[in-house]
mmCIF file of the N, C-alpha and C atoms, coordinates in Angstrom:
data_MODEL
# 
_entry.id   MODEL 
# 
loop_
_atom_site.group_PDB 
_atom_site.id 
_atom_site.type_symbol 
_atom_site.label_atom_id 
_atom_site.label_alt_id 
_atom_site.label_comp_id 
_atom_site.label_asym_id 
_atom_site.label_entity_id 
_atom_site.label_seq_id 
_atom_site.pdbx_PDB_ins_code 
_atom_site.Cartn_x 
_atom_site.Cartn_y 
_atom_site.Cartn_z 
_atom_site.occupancy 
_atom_site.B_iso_or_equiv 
_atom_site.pdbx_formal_charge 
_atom_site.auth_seq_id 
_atom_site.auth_comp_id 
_atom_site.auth_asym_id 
_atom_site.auth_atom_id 
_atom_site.pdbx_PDB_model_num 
ATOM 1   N N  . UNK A 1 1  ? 0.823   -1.200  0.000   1.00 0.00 ? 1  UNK A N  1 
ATOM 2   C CA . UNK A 1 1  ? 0.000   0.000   0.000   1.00 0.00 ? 1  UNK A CA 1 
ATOM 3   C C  . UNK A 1 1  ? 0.864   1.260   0.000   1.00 0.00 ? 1  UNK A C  1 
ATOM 4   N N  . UNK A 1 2  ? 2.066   0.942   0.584   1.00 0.00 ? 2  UNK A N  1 
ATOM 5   C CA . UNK A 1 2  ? 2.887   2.434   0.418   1.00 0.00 ? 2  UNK A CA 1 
ATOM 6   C C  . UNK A 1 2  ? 3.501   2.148   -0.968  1.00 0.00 ? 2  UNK A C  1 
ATOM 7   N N  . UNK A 1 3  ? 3.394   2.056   -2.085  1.00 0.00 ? 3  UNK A N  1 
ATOM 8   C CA . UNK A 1 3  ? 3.254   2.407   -3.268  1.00 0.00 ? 3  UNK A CA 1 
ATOM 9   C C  . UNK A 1 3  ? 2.322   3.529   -3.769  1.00 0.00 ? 3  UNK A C  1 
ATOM 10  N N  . UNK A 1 4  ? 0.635   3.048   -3.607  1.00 0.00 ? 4  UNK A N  1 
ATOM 11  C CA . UNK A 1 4  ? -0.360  3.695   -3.734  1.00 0.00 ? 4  UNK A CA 1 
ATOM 12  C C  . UNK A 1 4  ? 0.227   5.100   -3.093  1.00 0.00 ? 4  UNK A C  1 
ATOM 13  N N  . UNK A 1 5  ? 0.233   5.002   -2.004  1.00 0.00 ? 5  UNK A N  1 
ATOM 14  C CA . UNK A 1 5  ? 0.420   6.702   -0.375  1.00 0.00 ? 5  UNK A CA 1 
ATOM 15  C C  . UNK A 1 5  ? 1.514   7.577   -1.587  1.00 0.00 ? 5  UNK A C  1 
ATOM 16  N N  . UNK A 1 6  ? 2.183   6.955   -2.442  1.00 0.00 ? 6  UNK A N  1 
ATOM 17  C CA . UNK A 1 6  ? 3.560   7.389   -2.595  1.00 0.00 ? 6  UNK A CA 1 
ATOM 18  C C  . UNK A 1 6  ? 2.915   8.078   -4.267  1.00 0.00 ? 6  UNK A C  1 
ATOM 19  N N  . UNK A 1 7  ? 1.975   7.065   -5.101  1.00 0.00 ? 7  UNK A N  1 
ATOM 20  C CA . UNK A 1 7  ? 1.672   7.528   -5.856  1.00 0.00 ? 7  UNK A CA 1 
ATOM 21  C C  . UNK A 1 7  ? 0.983   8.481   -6.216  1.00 0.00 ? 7  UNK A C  1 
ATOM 22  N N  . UNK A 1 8  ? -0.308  8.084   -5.359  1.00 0.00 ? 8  UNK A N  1 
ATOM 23  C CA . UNK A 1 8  ? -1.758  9.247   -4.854  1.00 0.00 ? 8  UNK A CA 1 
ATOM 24  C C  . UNK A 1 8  ? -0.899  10.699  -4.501  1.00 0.00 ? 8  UNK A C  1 
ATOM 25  N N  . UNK A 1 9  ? 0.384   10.963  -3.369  1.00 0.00 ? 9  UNK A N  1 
ATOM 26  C CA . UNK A 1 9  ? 0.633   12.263  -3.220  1.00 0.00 ? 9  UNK A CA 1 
ATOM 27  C C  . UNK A 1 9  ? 1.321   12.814  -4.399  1.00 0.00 ? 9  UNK A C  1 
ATOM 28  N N  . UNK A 1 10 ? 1.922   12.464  -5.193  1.00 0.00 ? 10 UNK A N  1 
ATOM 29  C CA . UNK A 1 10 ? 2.648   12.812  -6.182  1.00 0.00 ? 10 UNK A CA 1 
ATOM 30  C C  . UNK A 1 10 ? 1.443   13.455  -7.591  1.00 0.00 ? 10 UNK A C  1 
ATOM 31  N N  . UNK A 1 11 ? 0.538   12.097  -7.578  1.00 0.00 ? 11 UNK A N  1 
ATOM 32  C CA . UNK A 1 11 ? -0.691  12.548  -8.349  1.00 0.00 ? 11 UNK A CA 1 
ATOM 33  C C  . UNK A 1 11 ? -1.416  14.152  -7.908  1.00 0.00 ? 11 UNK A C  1 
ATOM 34  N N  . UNK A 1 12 ? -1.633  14.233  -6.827  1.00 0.00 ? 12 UNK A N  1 
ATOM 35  C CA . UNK A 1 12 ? -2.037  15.205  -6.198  1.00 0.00 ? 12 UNK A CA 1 
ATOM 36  C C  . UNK A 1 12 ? -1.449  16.167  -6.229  1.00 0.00 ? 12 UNK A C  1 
ATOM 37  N N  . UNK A 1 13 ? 0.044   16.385  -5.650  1.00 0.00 ? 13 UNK A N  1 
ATOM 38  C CA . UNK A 1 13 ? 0.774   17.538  -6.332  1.00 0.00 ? 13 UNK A CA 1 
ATOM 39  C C  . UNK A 1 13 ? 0.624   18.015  -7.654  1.00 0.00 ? 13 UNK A C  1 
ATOM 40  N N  . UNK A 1 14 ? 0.878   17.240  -8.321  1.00 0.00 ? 14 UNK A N  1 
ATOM 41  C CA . UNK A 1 14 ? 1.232   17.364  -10.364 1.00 0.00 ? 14 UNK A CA 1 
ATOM 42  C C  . UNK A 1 14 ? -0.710  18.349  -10.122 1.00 0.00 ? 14 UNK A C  1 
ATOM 43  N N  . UNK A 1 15 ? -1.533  17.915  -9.818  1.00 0.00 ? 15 UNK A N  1 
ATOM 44  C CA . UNK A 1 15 ? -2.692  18.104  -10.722 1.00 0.00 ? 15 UNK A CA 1 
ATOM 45  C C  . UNK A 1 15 ? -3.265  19.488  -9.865  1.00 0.00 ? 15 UNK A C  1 
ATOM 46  N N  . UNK A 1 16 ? -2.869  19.566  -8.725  1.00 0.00 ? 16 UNK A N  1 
ATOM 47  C CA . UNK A 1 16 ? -2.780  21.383  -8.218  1.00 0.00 ? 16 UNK A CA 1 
ATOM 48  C C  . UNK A 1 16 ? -2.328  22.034  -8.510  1.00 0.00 ? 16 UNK A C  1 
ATOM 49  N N  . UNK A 1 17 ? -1.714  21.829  -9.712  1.00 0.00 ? 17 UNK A N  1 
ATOM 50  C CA . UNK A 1 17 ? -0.816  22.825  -10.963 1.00 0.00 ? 17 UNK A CA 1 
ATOM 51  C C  . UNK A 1 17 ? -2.016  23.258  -11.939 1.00 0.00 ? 17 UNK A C  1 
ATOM 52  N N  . UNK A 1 18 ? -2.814  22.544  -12.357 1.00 0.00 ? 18 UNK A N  1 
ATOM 53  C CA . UNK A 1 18 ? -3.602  22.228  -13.699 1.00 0.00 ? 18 UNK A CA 1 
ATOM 54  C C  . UNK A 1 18 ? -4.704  23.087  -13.495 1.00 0.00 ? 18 UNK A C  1 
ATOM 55  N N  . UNK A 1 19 ? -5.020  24.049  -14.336 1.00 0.00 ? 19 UNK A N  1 
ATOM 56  C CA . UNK A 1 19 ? -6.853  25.045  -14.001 1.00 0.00 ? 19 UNK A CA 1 
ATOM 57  C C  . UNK A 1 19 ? -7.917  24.218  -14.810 1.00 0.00 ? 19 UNK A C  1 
ATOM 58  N N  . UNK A 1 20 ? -9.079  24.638  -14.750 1.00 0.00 ? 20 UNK A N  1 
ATOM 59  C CA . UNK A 1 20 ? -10.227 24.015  -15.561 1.00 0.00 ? 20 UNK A CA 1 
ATOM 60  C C  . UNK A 1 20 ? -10.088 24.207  -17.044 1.00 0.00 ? 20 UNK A C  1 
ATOM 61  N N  . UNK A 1 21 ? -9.373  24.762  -17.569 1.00 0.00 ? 21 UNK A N  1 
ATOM 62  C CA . UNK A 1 21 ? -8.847  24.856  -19.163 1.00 0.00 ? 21 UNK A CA 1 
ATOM 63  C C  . UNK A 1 21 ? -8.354  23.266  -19.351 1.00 0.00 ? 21 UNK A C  1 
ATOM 64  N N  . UNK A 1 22 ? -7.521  23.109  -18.218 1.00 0.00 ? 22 UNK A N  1 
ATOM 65  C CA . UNK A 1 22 ? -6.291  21.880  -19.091 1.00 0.00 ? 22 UNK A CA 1 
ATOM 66  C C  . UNK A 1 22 ? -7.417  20.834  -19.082 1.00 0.00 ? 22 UNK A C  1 
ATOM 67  N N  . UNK A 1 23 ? -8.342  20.599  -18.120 1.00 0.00 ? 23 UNK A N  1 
ATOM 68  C CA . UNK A 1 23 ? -9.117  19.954  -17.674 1.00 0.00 ? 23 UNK A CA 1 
ATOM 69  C C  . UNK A 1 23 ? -10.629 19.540  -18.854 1.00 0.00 ? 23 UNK A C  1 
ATOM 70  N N  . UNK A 1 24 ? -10.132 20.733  -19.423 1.00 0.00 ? 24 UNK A N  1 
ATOM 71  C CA . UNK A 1 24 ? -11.769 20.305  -20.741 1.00 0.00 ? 24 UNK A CA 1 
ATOM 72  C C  . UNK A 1 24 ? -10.851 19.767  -22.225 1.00 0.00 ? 24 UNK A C  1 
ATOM 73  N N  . UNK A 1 25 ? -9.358  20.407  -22.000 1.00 0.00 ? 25 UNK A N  1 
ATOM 74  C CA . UNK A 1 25 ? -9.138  19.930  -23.319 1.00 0.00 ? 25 UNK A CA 1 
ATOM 75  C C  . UNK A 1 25 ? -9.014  18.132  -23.678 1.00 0.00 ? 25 UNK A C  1 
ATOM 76  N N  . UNK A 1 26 ? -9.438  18.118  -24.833 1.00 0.00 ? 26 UNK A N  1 
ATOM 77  C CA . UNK A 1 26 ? -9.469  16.767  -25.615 1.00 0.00 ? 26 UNK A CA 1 
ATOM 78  C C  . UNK A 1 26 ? -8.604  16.038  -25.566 1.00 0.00 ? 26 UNK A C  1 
ATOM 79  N N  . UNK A 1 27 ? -8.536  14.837  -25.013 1.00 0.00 ? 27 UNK A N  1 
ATOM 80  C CA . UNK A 1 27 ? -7.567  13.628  -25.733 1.00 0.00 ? 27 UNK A CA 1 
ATOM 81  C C  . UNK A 1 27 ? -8.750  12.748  -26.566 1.00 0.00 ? 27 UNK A C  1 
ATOM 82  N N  . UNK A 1 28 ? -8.342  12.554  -27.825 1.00 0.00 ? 28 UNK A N  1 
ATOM 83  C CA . UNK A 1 28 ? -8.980  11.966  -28.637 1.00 0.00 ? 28 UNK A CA 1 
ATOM 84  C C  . UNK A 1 28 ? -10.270 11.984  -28.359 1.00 0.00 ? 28 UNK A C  1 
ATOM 85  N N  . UNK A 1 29 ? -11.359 11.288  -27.834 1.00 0.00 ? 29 UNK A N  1 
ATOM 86  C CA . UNK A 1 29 ? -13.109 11.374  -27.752 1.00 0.00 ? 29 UNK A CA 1 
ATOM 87  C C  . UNK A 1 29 ? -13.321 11.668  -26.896 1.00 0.00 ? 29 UNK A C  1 
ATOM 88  N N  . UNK A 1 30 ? -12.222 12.126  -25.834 1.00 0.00 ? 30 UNK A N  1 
ATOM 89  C CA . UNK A 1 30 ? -12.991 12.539  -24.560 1.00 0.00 ? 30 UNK A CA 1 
ATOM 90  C C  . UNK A 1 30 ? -11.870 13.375  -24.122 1.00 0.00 ? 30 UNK A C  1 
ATOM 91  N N  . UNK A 1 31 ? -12.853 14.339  -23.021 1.00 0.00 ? 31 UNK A N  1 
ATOM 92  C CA . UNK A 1 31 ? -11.777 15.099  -22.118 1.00 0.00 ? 31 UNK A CA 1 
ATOM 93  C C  . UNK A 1 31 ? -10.806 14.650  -21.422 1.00 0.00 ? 31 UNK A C  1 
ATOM 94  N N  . UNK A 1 32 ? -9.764  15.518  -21.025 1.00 0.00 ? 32 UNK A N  1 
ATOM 95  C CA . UNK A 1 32 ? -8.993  15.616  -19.535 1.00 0.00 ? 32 UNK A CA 1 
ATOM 96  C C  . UNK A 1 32 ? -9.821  14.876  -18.533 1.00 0.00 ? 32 UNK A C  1 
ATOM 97  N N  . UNK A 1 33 ? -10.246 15.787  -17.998 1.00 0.00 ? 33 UNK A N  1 
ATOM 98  C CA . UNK A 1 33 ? -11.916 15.523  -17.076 1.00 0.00 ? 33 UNK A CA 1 
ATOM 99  C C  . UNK A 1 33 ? -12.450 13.903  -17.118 1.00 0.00 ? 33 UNK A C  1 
ATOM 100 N N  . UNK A 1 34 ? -12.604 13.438  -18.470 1.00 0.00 ? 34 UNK A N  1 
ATOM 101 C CA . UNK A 1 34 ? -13.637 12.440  -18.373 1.00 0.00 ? 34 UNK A CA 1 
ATOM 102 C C  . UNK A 1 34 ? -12.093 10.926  -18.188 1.00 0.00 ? 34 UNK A C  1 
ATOM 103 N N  . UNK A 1 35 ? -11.307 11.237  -18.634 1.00 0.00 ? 35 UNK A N  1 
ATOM 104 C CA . UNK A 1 35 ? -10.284 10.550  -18.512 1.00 0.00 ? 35 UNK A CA 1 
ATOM 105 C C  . UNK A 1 35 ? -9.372  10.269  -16.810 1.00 0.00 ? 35 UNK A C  1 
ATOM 106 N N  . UNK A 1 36 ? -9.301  11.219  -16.547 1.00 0.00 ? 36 UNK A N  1 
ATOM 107 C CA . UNK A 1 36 ? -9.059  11.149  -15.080 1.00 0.00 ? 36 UNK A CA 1 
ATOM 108 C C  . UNK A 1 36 ? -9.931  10.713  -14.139 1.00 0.00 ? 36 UNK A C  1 
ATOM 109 N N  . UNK A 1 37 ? -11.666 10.585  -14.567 1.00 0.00 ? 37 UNK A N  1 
ATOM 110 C CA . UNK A 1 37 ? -12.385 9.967   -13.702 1.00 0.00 ? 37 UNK A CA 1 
ATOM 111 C C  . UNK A 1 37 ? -12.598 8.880   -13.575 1.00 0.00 ? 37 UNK A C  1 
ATOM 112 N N  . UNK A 1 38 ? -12.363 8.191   -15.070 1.00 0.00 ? 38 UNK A N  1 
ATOM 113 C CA . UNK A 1 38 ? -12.006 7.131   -15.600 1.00 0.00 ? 38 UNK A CA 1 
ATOM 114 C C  . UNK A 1 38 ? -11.318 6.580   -14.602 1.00 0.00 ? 38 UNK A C  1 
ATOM 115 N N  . UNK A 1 39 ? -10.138 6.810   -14.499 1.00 0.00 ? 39 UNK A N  1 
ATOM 116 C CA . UNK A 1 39 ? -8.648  6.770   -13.836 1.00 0.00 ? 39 UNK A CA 1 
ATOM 117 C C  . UNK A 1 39 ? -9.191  6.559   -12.415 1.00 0.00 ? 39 UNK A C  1 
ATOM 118 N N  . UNK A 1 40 ? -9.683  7.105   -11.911 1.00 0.00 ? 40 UNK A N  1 
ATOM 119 C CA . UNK A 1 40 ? -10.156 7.471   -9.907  1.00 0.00 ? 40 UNK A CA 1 
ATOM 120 C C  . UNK A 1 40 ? -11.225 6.036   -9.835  1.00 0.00 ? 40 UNK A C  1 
ATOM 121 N N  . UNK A 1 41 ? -12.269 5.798   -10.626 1.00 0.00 ? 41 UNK A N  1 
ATOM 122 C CA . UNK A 1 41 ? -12.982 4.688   -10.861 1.00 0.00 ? 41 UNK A CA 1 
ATOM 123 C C  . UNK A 1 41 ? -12.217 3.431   -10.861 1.00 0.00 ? 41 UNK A C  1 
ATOM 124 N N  . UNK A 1 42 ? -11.337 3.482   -11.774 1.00 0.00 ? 42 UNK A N  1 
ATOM 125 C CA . UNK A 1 42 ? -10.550 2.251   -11.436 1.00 0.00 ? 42 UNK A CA 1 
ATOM 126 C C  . UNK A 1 42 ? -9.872  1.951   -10.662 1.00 0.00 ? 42 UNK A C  1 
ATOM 127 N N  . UNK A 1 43 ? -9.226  2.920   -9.941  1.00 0.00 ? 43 UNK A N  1 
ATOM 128 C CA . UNK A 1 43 ? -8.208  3.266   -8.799  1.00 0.00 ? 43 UNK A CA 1 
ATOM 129 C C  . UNK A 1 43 ? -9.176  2.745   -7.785  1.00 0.00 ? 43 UNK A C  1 
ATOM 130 N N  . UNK A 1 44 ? -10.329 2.988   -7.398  1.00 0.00 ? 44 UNK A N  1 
ATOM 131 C CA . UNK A 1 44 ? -11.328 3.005   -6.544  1.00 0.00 ? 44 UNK A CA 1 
ATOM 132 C C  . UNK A 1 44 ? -11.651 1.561   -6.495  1.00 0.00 ? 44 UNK A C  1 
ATOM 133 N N  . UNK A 1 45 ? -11.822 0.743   -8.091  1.00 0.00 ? 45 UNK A N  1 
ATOM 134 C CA . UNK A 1 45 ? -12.431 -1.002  -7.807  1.00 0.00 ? 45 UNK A CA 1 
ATOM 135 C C  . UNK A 1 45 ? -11.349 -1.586  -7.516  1.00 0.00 ? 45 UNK A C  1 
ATOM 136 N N  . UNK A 1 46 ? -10.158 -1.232  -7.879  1.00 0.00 ? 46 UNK A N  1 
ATOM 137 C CA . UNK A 1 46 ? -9.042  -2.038  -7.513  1.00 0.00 ? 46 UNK A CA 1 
ATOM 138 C C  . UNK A 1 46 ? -8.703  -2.143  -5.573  1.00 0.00 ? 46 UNK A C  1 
ATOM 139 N N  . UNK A 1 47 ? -8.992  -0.445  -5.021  1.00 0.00 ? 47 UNK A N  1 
ATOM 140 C CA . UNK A 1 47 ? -8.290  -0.532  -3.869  1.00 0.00 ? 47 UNK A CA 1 
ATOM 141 C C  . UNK A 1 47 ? -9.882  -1.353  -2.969  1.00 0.00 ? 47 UNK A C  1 
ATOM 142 N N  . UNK A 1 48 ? -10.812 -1.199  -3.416  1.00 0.00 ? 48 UNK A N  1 
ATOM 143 C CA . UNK A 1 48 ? -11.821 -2.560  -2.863  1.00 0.00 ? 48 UNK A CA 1 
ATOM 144 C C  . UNK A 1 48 ? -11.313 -4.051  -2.803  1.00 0.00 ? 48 UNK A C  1 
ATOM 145 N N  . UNK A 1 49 ? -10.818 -3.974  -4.166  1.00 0.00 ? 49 UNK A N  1 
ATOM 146 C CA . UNK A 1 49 ? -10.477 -5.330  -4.535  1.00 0.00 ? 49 UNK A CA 1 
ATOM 147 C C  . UNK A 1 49 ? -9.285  -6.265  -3.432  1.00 0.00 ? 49 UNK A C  1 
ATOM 148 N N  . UNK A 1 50 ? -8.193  -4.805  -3.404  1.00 0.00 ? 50 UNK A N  1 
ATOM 149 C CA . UNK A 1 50 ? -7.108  -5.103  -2.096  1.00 0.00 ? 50 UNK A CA 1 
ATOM 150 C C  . UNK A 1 50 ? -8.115  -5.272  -0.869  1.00 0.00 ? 50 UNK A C  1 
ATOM 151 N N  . UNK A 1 51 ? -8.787  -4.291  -0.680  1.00 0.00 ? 51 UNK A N  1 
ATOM 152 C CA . UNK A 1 51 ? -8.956  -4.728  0.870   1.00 0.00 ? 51 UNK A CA 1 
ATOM 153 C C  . UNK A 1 51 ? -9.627  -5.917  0.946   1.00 0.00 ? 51 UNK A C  1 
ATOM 154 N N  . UNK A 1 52 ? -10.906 -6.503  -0.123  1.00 0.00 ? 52 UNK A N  1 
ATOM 155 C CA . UNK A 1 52 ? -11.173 -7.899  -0.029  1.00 0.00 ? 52 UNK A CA 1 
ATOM 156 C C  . UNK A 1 52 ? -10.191 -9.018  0.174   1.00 0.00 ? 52 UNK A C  1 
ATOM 157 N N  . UNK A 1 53 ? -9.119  -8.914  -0.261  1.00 0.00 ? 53 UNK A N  1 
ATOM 158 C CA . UNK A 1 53 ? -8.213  -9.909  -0.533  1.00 0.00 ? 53 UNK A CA 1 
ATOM 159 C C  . UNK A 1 53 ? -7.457  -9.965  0.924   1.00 0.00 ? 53 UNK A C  1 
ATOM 160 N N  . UNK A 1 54 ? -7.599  -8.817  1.162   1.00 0.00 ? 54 UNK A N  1 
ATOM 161 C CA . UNK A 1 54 ? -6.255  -8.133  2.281   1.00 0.00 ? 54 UNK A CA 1 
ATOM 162 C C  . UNK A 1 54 ? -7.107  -8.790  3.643   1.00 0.00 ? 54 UNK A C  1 
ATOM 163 N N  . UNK A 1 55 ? -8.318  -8.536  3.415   1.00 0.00 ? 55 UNK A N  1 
ATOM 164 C CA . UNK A 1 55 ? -9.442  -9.323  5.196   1.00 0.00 ? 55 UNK A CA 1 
ATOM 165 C C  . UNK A 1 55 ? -9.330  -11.035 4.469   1.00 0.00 ? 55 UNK A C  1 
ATOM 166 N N  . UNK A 1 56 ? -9.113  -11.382 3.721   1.00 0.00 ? 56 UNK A N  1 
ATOM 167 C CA . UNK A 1 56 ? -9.377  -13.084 3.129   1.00 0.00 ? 56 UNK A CA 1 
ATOM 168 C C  . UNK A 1 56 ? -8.435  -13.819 4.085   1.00 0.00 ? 56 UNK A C  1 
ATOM 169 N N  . UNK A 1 57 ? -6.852  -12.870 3.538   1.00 0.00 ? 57 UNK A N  1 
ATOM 170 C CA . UNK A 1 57 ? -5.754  -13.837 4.042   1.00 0.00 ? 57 UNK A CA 1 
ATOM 171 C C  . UNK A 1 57 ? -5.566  -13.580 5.203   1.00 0.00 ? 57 UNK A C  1 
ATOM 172 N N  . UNK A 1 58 ? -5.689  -12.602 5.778   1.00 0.00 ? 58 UNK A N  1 
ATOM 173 C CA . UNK A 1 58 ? -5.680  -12.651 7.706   1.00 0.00 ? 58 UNK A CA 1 
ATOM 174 C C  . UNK A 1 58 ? -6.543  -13.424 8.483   1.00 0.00 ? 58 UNK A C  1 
# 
C-alpha cells in the first residue's frame, strides 16, 4: 500500500498545478476531465479489490 500513499501524493501535487482549461481539453473522444475519472474509478475497484483480498488472508 505504500506504493499507492507514494503515488496518490505525487498525483495530487502534479494536478494542483492544472486550471479548468487543461481539464476540458481533448484527448482523442474525450476530455482531460472524463479521462481522469475514468482513472479514480478504477483506482477506486481495484483498492476494494485489495482490501477484499487483504481481510481473506488474515
Amino acid at each position: 500500500m505504500d506504493i499507492y500513499d507514494k503515488v496518490r501524493a505525487k498525483t495530487k501535487k502534479l494536478l494542483k498545478n492544472k486550471d479548468d482549461a487543461w481539464f476540458k481539453k481533448a484527448i482523442g473522444n474525450m476530455s482531460i476531465h472524463c479521462a481522469w475519472f475514468h482513472v479514480m474509478e478504477h483506482q477506486a475497484n481495484h483498492m476494494g479489490q485489495l482490501a477484499l483480498i487483504t481481510k481473506r488472508i488474515k
